[in-house]
C-alpha positions as CSV (number, residue, x, y, z in Angstrom):
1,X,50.3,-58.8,-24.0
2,X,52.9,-59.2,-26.8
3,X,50.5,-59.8,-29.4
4,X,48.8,-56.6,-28.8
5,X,52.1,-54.7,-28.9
6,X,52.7,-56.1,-32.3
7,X,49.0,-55.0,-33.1
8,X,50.1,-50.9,-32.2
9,X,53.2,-51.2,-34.0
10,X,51.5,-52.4,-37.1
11,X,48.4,-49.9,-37.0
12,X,51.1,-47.2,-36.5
13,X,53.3,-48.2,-39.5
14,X,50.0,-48.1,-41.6
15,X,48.7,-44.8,-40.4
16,X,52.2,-43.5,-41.7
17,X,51.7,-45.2,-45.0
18,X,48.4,-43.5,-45.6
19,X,49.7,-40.1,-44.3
20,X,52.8,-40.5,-46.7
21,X,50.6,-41.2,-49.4
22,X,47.9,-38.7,-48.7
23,X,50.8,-36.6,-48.3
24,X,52.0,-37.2,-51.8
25,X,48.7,-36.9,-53.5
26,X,47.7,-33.0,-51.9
27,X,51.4,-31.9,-52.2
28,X,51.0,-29.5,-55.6
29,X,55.0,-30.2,-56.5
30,X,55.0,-34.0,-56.1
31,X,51.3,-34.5,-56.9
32,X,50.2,-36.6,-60.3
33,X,47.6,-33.7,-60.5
34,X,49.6,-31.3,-60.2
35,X,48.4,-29.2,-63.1
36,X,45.0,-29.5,-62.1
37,X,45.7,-27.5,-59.6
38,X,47.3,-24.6,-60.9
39,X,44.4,-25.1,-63.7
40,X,42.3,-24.6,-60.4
41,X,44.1,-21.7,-59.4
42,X,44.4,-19.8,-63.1
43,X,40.1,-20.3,-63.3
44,X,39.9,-18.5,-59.8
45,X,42.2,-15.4,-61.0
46,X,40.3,-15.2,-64.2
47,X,36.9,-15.1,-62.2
48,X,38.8,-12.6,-59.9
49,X,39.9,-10.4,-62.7
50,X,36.0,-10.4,-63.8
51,X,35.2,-8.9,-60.7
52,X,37.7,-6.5,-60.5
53,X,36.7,-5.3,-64.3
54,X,32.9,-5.2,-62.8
55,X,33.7,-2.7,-60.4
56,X,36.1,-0.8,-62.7
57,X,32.9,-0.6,-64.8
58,X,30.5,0.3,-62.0
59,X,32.7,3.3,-60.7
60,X,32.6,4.3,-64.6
61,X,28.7,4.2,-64.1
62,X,29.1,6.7,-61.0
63,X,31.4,8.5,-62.5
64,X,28.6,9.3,-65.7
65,X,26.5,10.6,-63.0
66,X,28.8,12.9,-61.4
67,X,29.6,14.3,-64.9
68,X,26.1,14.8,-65.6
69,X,25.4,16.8,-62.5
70,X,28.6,18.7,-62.3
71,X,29.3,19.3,-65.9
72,X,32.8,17.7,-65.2
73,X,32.9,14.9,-68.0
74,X,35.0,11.8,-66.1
75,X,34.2,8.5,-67.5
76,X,35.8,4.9,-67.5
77,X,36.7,3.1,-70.9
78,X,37.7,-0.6,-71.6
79,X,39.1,-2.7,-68.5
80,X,43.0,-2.9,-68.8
81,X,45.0,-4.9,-66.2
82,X,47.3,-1.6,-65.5
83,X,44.3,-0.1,-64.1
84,X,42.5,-3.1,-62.1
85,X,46.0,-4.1,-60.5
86,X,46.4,-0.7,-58.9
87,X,43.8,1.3,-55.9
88,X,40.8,0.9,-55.4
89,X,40.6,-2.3,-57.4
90,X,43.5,-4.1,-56.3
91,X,43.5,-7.5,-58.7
92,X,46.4,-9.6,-58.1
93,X,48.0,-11.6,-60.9
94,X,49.2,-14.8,-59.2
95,X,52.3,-15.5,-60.0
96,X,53.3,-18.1,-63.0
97,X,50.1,-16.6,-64.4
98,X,50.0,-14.7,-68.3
99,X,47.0,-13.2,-68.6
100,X,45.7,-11.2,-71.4
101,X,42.4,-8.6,-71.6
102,X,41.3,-9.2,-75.4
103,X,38.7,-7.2,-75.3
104,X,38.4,-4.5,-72.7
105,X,34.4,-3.5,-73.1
106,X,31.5,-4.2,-70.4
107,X,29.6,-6.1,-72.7
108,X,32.4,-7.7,-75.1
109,X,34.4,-8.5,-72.4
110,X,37.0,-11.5,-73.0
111,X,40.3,-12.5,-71.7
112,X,42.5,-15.1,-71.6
113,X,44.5,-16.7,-69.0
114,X,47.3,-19.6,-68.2
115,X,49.2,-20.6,-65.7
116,X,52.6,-21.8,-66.4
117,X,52.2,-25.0,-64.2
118,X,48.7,-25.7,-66.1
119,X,47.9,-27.7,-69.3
120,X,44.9,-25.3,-70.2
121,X,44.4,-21.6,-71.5
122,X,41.4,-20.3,-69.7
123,X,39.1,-17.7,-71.0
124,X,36.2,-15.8,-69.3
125,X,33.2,-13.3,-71.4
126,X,31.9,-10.5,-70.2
127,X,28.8,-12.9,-67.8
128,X,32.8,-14.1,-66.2
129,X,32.0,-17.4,-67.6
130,X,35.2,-19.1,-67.8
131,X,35.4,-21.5,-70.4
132,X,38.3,-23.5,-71.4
């Protein structure tokens, strides 16, 4: 009976090393890949911003074809973050994150993003492939 007591007490002590470590590894403060993650995290705003651009753009598209059967010219220009971080478009800039709109135009679209945790600068095109 006492040998399998010591058995438990070693499988628990183990099963906290592993947790500890595991721990350690997924943490994003303590974690050796740390800046991975937040590299992680500046590619998934950049792809978000793309979205938020494309439907900028497709209200723009509506808003042509109001203006051509109303009369009432109303159209969209380049994308600029002022206007896809406010209603209906609602792109959030995470924070730690510099972002920068290059070139505002459906088809020429490029920006640029880091995140201050982050080794890399980020850029996505108008297709919102992001590229490093």
């Amino acid at each position: 009976m006492k040998s399998l007591e010591n058995e438990s007490g070693k499988v628990a002590v183990w099963i906290v090393i592993v947790l500890a470590v595991v721990g350690y590894l997924v943490y994003p403060g303590t974690s050796p890949f740390k800046s991975d993650y937040y590299d992680l995290k500046a590619e998934a705003n950049l792809k978000d911003l793309h979205k938020a651009c494309n439907r900028y753009w497709a209200d723009g598209i509506a808003q042509r074809m109001v203006s051509k059967a109303t009369g009432i010219k109303r159209e969209a220009g380049a994308c600029e973050l002022e206007v896809v971080t406010s209603d209906p478009y609602n792109f959030v800039i995470l924070e730690g994150m510099k972002i920068e709109i290059v070139d505002g135009g459906k088809t020429s679209f490029q920006a640029t993003g880091k995140h201050a945790e982050g080794a890399t600068v980020f850029k996505v095109d108008a297709h919102g492939k992001v590229a490093s």
